[in-house]
N, C-alpha and C positions, 0 to 999 in steps of 0.2 A: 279652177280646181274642181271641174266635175265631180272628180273622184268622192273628194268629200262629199258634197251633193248627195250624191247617189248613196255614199254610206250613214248619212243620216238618215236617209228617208226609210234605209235598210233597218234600222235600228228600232226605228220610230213603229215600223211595220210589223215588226217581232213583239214589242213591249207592250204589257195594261200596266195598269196601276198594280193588280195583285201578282203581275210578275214581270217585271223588268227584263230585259237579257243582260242588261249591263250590271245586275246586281248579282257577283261573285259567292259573298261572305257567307252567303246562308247554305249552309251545306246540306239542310234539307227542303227541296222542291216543292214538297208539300206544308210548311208551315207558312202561315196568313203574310200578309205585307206586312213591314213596321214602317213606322215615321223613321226616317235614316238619314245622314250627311250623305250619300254615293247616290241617291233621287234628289234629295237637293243640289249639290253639282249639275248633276245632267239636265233639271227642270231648269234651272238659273240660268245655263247655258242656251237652252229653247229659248227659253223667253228673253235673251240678246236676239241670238238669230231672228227671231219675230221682229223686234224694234229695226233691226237695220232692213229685213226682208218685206216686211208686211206682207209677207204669207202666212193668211187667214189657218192655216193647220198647223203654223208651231203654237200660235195662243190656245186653239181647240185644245190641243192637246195636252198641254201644260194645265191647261184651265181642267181637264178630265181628271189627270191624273192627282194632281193637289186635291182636286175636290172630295177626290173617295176618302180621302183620310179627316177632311175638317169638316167636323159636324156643325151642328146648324149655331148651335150655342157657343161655339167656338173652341169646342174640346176637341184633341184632336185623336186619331185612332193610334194607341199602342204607346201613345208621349204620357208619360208623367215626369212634371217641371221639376218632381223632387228627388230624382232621381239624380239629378245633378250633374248632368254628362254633357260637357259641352258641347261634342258633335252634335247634338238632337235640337241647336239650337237652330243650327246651318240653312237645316231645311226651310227654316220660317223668315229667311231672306226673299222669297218667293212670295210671298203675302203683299208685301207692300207691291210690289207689280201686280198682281191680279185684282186684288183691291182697288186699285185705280182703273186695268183696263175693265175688267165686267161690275164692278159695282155690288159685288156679294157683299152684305153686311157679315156674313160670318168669317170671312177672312180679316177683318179688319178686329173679330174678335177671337180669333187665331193669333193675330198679333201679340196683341194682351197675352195670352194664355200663353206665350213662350217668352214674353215679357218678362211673367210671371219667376221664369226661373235665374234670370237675371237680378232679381230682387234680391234673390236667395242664398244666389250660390254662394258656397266657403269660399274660403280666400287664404290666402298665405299672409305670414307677418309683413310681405310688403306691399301687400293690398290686391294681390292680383286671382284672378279666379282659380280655385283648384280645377284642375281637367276632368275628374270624374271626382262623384263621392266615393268609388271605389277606389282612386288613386288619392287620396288624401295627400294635402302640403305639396303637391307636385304642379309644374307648370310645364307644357309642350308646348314645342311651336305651332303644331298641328291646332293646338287651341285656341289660338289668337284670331286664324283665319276662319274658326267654325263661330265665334261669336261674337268677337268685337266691330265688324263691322254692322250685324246687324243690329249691333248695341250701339252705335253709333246714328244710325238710320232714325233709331226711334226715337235718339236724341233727340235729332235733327226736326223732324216730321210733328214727334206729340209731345217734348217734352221743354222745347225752347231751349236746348243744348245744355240742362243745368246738372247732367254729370260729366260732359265732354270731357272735363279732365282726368275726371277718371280713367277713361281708353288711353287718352295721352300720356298718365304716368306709368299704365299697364306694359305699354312700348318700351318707353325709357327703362323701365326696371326690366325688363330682356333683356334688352341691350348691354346693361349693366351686368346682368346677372347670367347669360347663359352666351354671349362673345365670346371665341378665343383673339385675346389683341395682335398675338404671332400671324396669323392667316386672315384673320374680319369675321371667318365662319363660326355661326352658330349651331351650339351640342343642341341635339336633340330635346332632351328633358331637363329634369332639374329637379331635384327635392328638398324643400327648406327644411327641412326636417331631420336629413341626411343620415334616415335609417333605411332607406330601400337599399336592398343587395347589390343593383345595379351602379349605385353611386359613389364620386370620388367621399371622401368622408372629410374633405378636407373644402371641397369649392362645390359640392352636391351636385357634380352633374354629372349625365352620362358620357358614355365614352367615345362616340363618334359623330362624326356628321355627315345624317342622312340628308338625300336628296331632295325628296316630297318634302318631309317638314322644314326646311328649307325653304323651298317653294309656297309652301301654306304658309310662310314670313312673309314671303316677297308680296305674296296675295292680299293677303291681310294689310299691309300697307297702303298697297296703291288702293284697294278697294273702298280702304277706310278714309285714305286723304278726297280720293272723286268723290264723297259723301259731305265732307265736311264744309263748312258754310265761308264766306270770305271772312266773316268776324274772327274767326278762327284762322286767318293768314301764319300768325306766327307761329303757333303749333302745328300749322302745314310743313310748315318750310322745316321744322324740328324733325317729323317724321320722316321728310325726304333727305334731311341729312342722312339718317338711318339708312333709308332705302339707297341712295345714289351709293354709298358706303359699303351694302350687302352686295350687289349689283356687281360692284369694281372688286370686291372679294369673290366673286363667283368667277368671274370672265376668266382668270387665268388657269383656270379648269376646266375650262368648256374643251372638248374633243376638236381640235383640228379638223378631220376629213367630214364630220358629220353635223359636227355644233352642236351635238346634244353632251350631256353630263352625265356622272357614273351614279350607279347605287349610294357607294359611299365615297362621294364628291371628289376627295385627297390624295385616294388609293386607285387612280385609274389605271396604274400598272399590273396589279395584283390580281392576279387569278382565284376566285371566280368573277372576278368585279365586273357589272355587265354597264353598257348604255341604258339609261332606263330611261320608257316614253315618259310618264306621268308628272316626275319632276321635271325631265325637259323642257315639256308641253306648259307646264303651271311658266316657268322660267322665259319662254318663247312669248308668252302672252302677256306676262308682268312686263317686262321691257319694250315690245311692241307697244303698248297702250300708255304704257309712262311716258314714251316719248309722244305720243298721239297728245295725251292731255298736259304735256310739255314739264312735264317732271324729270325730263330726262334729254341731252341736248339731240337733235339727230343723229349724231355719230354712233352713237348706240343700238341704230336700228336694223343694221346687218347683224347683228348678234343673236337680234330676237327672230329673225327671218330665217336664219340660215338654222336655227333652233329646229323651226317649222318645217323648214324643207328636209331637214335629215332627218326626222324621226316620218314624214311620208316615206322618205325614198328607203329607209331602214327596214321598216315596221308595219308600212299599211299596204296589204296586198291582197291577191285575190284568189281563195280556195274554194274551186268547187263553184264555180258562178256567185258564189258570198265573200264578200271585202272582210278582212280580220286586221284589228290594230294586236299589234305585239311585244312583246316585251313592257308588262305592266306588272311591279309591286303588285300581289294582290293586298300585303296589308303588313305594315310593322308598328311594335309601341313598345314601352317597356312595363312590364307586367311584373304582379305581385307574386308570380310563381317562376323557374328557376331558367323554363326555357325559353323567356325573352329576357336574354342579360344585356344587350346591346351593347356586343361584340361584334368584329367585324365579322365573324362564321357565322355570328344571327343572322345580320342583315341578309348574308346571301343565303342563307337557306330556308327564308321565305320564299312562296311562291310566285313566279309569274306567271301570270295568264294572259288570254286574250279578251279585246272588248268588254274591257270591265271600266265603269265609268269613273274612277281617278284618273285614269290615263285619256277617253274619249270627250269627257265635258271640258278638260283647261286643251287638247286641242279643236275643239268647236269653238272656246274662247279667241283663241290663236288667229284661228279661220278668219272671222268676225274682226278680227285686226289686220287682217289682211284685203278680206275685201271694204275695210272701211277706207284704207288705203286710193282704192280704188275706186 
């Protein structure tokens, strides 16, 4: 896959730390970099490519880019832990790789310092983390995969696994709590609270199921079981219940001619419903790697291959002597004002863009499954 090749190195060429090209959301050019989950993706994904490549310029560069933000003391630029927004966790998945390969004591007090907001965070009556302090009582899928595995890692790493249970009952209470048992697929959100606008008033969830947090399920899974230690076997084998479960809920939606999946997963007949890269790519690479690290038997590896090759042959093309990946969610959630109800007319009247890293870091993951393959 030259192709790819060539468009990483394109990307890597374009970006510093104070300005990304793969960072979308910020609609103005001129404000400072933030600590962000969409740099944590795409650093996370570097730093695979490194481990399998040992090309000395993915660590340089990951190593650059992380470093501008984490001060010496291990405070980091633009993060406060009390802020309480899970995404902001994501990024600090990355710490424990660079900590190990260059030996900076301040990433390891970077750790700590996003630690720090794990300590903290609310939680709903069934013990699970609320997704922001400004979503109060609420649970997304999208927030499992921004901080339960790195809440897991540190388990593992500084704390001799003595809340592991907690991640584990985090899962189960999803599963329980935001399933439909009709189809396997999991709604998006969830409010225990069951006063936000958007929810049923009667099971507090929302009312469809999106692709990506979907995908930030699937993620969150397998990312959190390859962390967890053999002591932990039978809570492995619990989460992969889940995961094999989601997996076999997903597949009979997958797109025939392409392999890839829709915006909103159910409704792939429905106009405007489109293919969309980002949960593909997230989806392509969960199952690739499940079955690599045997979570999943090999039959299942056409699924994730053929993922990968359709949203290439779809999506990733060449304008202008510059490669463009296409067809990417710039960004969905459900908000405490009127016009994110998550409806199916939301979902599609978010934006897609190009080259924006939800959709470029899960297929560099993808990638990485492919040539481990090989």
């Amino acid at each position: 896959m030259e192709i790819l090749d060539r468009y990483i190195h394109q990307l890597l060429d374009q970006s510093t730390p104070e300005s990304p090209i793969w960072y979308k959301e910020e609609s103005d050019a001129s404000a400072p970099a933030k600590w962000n989950y969409m740099d944590g993706c795409m650093i996370k994904a570097i730093l695979e490519l490194y481990h399998i490549t040992e090309n000395s310029r993915y660590l340089e560069f990951a190593d650059h880019f992380i470093d501008h933000f984490v001060r010496e003391d291990g405070s980091i630029v633009s993060y406060d832990p009390e802020e309480y927004n899970l995404d902001n966790v994501n990024a600090g998945k990355t710490l424990f790789d660079l900590y190990k390969l260059t030996g900076k004591e301040k990433y390891r007090k970077g750790i700590d310092t996003v630690h720090s907001q794990i300590l903290g965070q609310p939680r709903t009556s069934t013990g699970n983390f609320w997704h922001k302090l400004i979503y109060p009582n609420q649970i997304w899928l999208d927030g499992l995969y921004m901080a339960l595995p790195f809440y897991m890692q540190y388990e593992v790493e500084y704390n001799d696994c003595k809340n592991c249970m907690d991640i584990i009952d985090q899962f189960k209470n999803v599963r329980q709590l935001m399933r439909e048992p009709l189809n396997g697929l999991y709604y998006h959100a969830y409010d225990d609270s069951r006063k936000m606008f958007w929810c049923d008033r009667v099971t507090g969830l929302s009312d469809n199921f999106w692709l990506r947090a979907l995908g930030w399920f699937s993620m969150a899974l397998i990312d959190t079981m390859e962390i967890m230690p053999d002591s932990l076997m039978e809570q492995r084998t619990e989460l992969n219940t889940i995961y094999r479960e989601l997996i076999d809920a997903m597949l009979p939606y997958q797109d025939e001619t392409t392999g890839m999946w829709y915006q909103v997963v159910n409704r792939g007949g429905i106009s405007p419903n489109y293919l969309e890269t980002s949960g593909s790519a997230i989806f392509a690479y969960a199952i690739m790697k499940s079955v690599r690290l045997g979570y999943l038997p090999d039959t299942y590896l056409p699924f994730g291959e053929k993922a990968f090759q359709g949203i290439c042959d779809k999506y990733l093309s060449e304008e202008n002597g510059e490669l463009q990946l296409d067809g990417i969610c710039l960004v969905a959630g459900l908000g405490n004002t009127e016009n994110r109800e998550g409806t199916f007319e939301y979902y599609m009247r978010e934006p897609i863009v190009k080259n924006e890293a939800k959709g470029i870091a899960p297929l560099i993951l993808a990638y990485i499954e492919i040539l481990m393959r090989k």
